[in-house]
N, C-alpha and C positions, 0 to 999 in steps of 0.2 A: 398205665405204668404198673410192670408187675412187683407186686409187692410177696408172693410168698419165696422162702426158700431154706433149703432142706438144712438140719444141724450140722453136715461135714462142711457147706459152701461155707456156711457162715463163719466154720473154725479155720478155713484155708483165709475166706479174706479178712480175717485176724492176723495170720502170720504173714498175710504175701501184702492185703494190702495196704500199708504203710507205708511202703517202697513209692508207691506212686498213684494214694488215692484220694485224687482230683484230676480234673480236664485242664489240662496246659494247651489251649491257642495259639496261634499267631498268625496273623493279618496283616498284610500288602499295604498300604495303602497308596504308597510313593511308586509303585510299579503297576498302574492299572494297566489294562490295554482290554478291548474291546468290550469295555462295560464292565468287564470283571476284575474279581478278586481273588489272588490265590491264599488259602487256608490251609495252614498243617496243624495237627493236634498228635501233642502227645499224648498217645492215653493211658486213663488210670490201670490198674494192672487188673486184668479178669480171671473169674471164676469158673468160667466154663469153658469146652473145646469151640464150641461153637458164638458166637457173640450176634445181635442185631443191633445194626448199624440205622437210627433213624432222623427222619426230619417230619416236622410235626404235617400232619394231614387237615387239622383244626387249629382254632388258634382261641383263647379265650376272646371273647367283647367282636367277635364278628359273624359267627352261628352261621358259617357254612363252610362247605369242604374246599379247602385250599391247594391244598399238595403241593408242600414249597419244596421236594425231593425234585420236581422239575425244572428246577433252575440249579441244580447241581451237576456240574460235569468233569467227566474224567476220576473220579475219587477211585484211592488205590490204596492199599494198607498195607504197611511193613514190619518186620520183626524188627530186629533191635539191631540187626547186622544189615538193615538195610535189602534182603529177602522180601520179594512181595509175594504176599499171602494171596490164597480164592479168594476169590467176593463176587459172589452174587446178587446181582439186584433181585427185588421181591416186591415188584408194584413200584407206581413212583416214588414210593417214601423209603424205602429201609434197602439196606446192604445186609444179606448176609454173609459172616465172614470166619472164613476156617482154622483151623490150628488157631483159634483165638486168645489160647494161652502164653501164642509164644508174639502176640501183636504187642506193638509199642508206639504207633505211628502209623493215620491219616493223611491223606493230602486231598485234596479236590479244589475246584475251581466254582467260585460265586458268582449267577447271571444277575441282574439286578431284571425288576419286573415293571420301574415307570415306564421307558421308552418304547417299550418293542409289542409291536400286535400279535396278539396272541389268541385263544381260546382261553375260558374263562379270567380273562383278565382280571389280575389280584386290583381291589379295591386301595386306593394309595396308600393311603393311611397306614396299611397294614403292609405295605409291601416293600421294595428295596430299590434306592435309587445309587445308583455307581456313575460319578462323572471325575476323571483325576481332574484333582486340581482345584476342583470347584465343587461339591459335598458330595457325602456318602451321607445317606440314608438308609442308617443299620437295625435296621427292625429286627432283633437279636434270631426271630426263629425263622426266619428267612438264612442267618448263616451259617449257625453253628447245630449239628445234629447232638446228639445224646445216644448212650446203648439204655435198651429196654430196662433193662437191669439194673442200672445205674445211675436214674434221672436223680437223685437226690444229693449225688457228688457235688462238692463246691466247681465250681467253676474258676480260673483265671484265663484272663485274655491280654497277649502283649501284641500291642496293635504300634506298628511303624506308620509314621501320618505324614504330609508336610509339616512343616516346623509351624506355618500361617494357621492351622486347622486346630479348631479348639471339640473339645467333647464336648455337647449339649445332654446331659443325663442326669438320671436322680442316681445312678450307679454309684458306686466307688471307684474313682479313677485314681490312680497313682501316676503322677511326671517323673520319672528317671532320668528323662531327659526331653529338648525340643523334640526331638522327632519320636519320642518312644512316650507309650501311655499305657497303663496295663491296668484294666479293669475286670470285678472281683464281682462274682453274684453267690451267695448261698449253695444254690442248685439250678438245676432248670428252669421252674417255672418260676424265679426271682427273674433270672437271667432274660426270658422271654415277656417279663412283664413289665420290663424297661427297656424301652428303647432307646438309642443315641445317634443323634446327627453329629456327623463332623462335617464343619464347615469353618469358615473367618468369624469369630466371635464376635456376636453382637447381642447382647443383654444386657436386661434392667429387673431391678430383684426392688420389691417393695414389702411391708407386710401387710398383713391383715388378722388382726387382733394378736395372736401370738404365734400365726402362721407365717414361715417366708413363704412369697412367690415368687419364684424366679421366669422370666421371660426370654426365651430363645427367637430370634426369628433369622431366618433366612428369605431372603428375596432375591426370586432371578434377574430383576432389572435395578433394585435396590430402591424402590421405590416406598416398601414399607419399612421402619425402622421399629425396634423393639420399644424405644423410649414412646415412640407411636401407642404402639399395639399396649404398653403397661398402660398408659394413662387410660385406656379406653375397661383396663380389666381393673383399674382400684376402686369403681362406685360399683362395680359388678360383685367384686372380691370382699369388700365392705355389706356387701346385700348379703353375704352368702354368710359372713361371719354373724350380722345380728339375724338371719334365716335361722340359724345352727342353735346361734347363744351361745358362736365360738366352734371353729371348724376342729374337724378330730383328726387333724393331723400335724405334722411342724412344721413339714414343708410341701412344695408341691412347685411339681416342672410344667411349664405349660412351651412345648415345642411347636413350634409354627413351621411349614415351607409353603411359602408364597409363588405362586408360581405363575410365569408370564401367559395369559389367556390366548394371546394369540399363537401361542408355539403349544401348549399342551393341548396328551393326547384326550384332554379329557371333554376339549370341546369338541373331539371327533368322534364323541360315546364310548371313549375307554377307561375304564373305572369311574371314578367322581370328585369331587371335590364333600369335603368330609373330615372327621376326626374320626379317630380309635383311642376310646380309653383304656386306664391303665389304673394301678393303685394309687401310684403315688406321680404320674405323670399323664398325660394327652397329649397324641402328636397329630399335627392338623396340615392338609394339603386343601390350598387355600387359592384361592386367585387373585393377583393383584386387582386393586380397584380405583380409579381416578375420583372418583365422588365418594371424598371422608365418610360422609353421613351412611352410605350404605355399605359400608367397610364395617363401619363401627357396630352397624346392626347385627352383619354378619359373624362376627367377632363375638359381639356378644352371646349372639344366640346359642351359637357352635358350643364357645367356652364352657357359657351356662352349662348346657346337658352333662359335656364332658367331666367339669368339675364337681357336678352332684353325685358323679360314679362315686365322690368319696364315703357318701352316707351306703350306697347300694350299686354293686354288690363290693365293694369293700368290707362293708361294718354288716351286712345283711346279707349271706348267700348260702347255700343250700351245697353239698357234698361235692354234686356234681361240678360243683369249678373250685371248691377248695380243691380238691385231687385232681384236678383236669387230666386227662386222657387224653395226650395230644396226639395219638397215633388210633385210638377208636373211641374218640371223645360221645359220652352220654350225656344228655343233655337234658336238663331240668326244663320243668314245665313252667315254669315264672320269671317267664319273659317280660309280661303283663308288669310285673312288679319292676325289673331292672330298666329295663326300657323304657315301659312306658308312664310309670311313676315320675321316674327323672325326665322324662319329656315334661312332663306337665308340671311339675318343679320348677324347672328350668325357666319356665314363662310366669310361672304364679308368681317363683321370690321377685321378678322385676318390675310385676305386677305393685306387690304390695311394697315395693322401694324406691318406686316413682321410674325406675330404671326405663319401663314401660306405659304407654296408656292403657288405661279400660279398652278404648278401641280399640288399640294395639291389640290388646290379650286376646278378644272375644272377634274381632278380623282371622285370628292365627286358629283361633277355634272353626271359624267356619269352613277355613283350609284343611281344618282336617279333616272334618263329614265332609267334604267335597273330596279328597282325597282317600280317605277311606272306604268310599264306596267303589274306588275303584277293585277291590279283593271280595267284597262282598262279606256276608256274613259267616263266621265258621269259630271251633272253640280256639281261646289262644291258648289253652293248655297243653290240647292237643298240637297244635300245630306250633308251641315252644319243645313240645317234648320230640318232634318227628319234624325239625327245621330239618336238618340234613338232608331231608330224602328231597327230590327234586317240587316235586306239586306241594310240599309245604313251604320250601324255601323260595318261590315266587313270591308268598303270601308275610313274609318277614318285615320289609319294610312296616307292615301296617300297625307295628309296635310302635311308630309314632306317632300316630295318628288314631286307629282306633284303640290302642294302649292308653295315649294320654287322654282321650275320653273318656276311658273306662275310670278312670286317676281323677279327673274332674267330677264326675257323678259317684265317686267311691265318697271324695270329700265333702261333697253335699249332704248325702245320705249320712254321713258320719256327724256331721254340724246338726244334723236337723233333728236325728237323734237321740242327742244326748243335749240337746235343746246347748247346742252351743260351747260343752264344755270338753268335746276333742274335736280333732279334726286328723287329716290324713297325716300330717308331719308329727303330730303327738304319735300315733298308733305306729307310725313305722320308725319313730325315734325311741319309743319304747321297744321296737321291736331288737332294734339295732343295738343299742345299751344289753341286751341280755345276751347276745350274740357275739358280737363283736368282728375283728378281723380275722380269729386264732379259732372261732365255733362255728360252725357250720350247722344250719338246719336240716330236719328231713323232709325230703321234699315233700313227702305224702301229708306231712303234717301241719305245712305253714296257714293253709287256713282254718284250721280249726284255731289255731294260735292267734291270730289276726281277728278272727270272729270277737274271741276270747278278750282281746287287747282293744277293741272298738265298738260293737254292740250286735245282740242279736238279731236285729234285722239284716244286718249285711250280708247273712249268709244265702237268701233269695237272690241280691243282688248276684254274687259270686255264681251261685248255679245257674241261673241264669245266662249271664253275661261275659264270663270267664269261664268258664267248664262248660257254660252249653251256648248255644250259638242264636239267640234270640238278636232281633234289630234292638239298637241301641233307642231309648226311648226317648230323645230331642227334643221335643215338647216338651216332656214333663219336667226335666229339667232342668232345662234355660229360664223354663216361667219361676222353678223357684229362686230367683237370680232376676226376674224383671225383663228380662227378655223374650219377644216374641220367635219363635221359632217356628217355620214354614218348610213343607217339601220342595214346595213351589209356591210363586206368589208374584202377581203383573203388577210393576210398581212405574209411575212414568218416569222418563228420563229423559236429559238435554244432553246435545250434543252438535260440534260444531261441524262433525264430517270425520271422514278415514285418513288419518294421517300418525304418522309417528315421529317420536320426539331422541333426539342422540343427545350424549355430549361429544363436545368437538374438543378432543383433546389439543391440540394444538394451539388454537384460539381460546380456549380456555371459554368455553360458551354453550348454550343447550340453544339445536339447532333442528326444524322443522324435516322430516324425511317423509317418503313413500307418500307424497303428499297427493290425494284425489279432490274431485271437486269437493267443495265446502261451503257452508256460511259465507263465513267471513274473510274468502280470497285470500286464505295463506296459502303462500306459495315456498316450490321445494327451498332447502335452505335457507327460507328466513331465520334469521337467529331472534329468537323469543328473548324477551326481556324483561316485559312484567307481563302479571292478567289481574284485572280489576284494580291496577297501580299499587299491586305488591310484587316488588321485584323480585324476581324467581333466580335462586340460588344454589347451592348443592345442598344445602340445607331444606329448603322447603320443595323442590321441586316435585317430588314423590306426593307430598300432600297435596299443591295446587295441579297438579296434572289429575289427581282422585278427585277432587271435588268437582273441578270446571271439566275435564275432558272424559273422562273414565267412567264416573260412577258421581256425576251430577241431576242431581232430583229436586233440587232449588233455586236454580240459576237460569232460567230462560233467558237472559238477555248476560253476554258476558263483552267486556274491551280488553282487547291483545295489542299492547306496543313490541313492534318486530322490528328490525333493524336489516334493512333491505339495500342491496350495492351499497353500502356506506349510509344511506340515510333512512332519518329512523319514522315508522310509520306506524298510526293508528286504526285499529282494524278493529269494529266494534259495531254492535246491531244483534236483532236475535238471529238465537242458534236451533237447529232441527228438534223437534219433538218426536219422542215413542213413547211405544209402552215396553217396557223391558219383561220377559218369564225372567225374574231371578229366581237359582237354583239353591235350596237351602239358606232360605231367606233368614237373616238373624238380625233383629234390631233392635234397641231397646225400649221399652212400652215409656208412652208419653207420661202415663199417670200409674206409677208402683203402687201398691198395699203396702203397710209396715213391713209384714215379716217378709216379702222381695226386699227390700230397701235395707234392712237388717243383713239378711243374708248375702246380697253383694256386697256392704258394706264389712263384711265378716270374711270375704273373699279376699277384697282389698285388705285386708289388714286391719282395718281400722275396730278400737274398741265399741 
């Protein structure tokens, strides 16, 4: 966003712009037709002959190039008498547009980017869903462009809806009436850092300490309900309030769209299923799920990351995204810290709020050195500051995985340090507290700050591991935590044979599939009922399928009641032995020392 300009501009738009300085919208909604939306803006009154007309190329919270100028068509600009000006396109993103001083009026037409195959397919979260009648998914910089010039004008939007269609936003909305809604942002990157679904209103607003949260959900078969999805965010949202010591903000939108797995494109590899966070909102494209219990997981886990955005980069971020450049966005090297801090947040606070098990946490850990190694080793400074370019943004994902380990062993080394008396949430809640949402750090400088704020040995860690590109050292610090950590390691293991387990929605029952010779002669569609006479539910079935079928190493002999043409049968005797290579073996030592025993216990939470 250009920010300089010369003493006569500034005295013209003194005199001229008054007349009309803000962006007046308006949006369709009642007349869709082929996934789109038509868009007229009247614009604020310009300064120059010339004007650039853009749509953002980046978008903050997704660190790669977008070009949502590609889903704009037909856009045509008019004088005041209704005269259409030149306009020139200039790349996917920008209009240039002539006699710009005598412009008064936009028009173009909005493609939405869930349904339709494309190249580089936009990530959903971030992108735009247009169906009449039944929602719009307005990720605001997907619709509304901005001139160079100008990004910091207030915004108004009068959006004509069905009358059924309610606004899901942290926005300011104004009702006029049923079918008219006109919502108000600051400037741009307000406007872009709030998204809004319209759709048939369905929420549930609870608080959390002196936070509201309000719950949005949309489902394509209506299978999830919002009253669902809150009950599953208030021991989440309660973790996070005594996590905090009381969250830093008042309120906070948590937007869901649910969407039918067997119709989306996203089971055909287009885009993903995911969130994009926000300051003071996350919008989540999600899949329905027939088994509560792995909904719930889902839900939460998502939520978690997304809502710690509130501590970073909310309260903690560096220049580069307070002024974000959404037309030649620079990009800060502390990736490491936004990403994958809050990854590893996001599992610790549920960690130590029961939300989660020990297994649970350190299983999710070993997912990500198993995942991790798929990018191999390289700096993440480097490759947060050079995301954009193609050979770094393959390597992006790995902010969750080797980010949140970098985040686990920053917390260790911090604990062990200072013999106990910070840890990684003290250092970046101090960090955050000096900062705030309104300061912005320099990027050059955050770790000497962070050294400064936690102790001097972490600064090896950081060259090391964050500026230089060493293997993560796994052994050394799972053992201070009491766990055995391995590259590889042959451990035996029981097993009944190759077969795979469904549920059968219809019957409401988990049923045997892909079934090959075995043990214990199950056969295809047996409907499983119990194993070892605990009867298998949506609730445990995850865990007794890990123990007996998956990743059993103490069960040589197991009994399976199946339920065969109507009658019900016992299937029981020993099951096949191996020896398994497991790959990045992580277990917990039989017999800890104190200070392991301490220091897990210091993980956990406990005093």
């Amino acid at each position: 966003m250009l920010k300089i300009f010369a003493f006569p501009i500034l005295l013209l738009l003194c005199l001229t712009g008054f007349a009309q300085n803000k962006y007046e919208y308006a949006v369709d909604l009642l007349n869709i037709r082929n996934d789109q939306v038509e868009v007229a803006l009247k614009t604020p009154a310009m300064s120059q002959e010339t004007a650039v007309f853009s749509f953002p190329k980046a978008i903050p919270g997704s660190y790669a190039r977008k070009d949502f100028g590609r889903f704009i068509d037909d856009l045509k600009a008019f004088d005041k008498n209704g005269k259409i000006l030149k306009v020139t396109k200039q790349g996917p993103n920008q209009y240039l547009i002539k006699n710009a001083l005598k412009l008064a009026r936009i028009t173009y037409r909005v493609n939405d980017t869930f349904d339709q195959k494309h190249a580089d397919f936009i990530f959903q979260p971030g992108g735009s869903n247009i169906e009449a009648g039944i929602n719009v998914v307005m990720n605001n910089h997907a619709f509304y462009g901005y001139f160079e010039h100008e990004s910091k004008l207030p915004f108004e939007i009068t959006v004509t809806k069905p009358t059924v269609f309610y606004a899901a936003t942290n926005l300011n909305v104004e009702h006029p009436s049923p079918e008219t809604d006109i919502i108000k942002a600051p400037n741009y990157v307000y406007l872009a850092d709030n998204p809004v679904i319209y759709a048939r209103p369905d929420t549930t607003s609870f608080y959390a300490g002196k936070t509201k949260i309000n719950v949005f959900v949309y489902s394509a078969t209506g299978k999830v309900k919002s009253a669902q999805v809150a009950s599953y965010l208030k021991p989440l949202a309660a973790a996070l309030d005594k996590f905090f010591n009381g969250l830093p903000v008042k309120s906070y939108q948590f937007l869901y769209y649910f969407d039918d797995p067997e119709k989306a494109l996203t089971e055909k590899n287009e885009g993903g299923y995911g969130a994009l966070e926000h300051n003071y909102s996350s919008l989540y494209y999600l899949p329905e799920m027939a088994i509560e219990k792995r909904l719930v997981s889902m839900v939460n886990d998502v939520s978690s990351h997304e809502f710690l955005h509130i501590l970073t980069p909310l309260n903690l971020h560096s220049d580069e995204i307070e002024n974000f450049n959404f037309s030649a966005p620079q990009m800060s090297q502390h990736l490491w810290l936004y990403e994958g801090v809050t990854e590893y947040f996001s599992h610790l606070v549920q960690l130590q709020t029961g939300v989660k098990t020990q297994k649970a946490f350190f299983d999710e850990m070993r997912t990500k050195i198993n995942t991790s190694e798929e990018y191999g080793d390289f700096s993440m400074t480097e490759m947060s500051k050079r995301v954009m370019e193609d050979s770094f943004q393959k390597k992006y994902n790995s902010v969750y995985d080797r980010g949140a380990l970098i985040a686990f062993m920053l917390d260790l080394l911090i604990r062990e340090k200072t013999n106990g008396e910070k840890d990684l949430k003290q250092v970046i809640t101090t960090l955050a507290q000096k900062y705030g949402p309104n300061k912005p750090f320099e990027d050059d400088k955050l770790f000497g700050e962070f050294i400064a704020a936690s102790h001097p040995d972490v600064k090896l860690f950081i060259d090391s591991y964050i500026i230089g590109a060493q293997p993560l050292p796994y052994q050394e610090f799972f053992a201070k935590v009491g766990y055995e950590y391995a590259s590889k390691k042959n451990v035996p293991v029981y097993y009944p044979g190759r077969m795979g387990i469904k549920f059968d929605d219809k019957n409401n029952a988990f049923v045997f599939v892909q079934v090959e010779k075995n043990a214990l002669d199950i056969k295809e569609d047996d409907v499983l009922k119990s194993i070892n006479n605990e009867v298998v539910t949506a609730d445990n079935i995850d865990r007794l399928h890990e123990k007996y079928f998956s990743k059993n190493t103490t069960d040589p002999k197991i009994t399976v009641t199946v339920i065969r043409g109507g009658s019900e049968m016992i299937l029981k005797g020993a099951i096949y032995t191996a020896e398994l290579e497991v790959k990045n073996y992580l277990e917990p030592l039989k017999d800890m020392n104190t200070q392991q025993v301490q220091m897990l216990d210091s993980i956990k939470g406990k005093k």
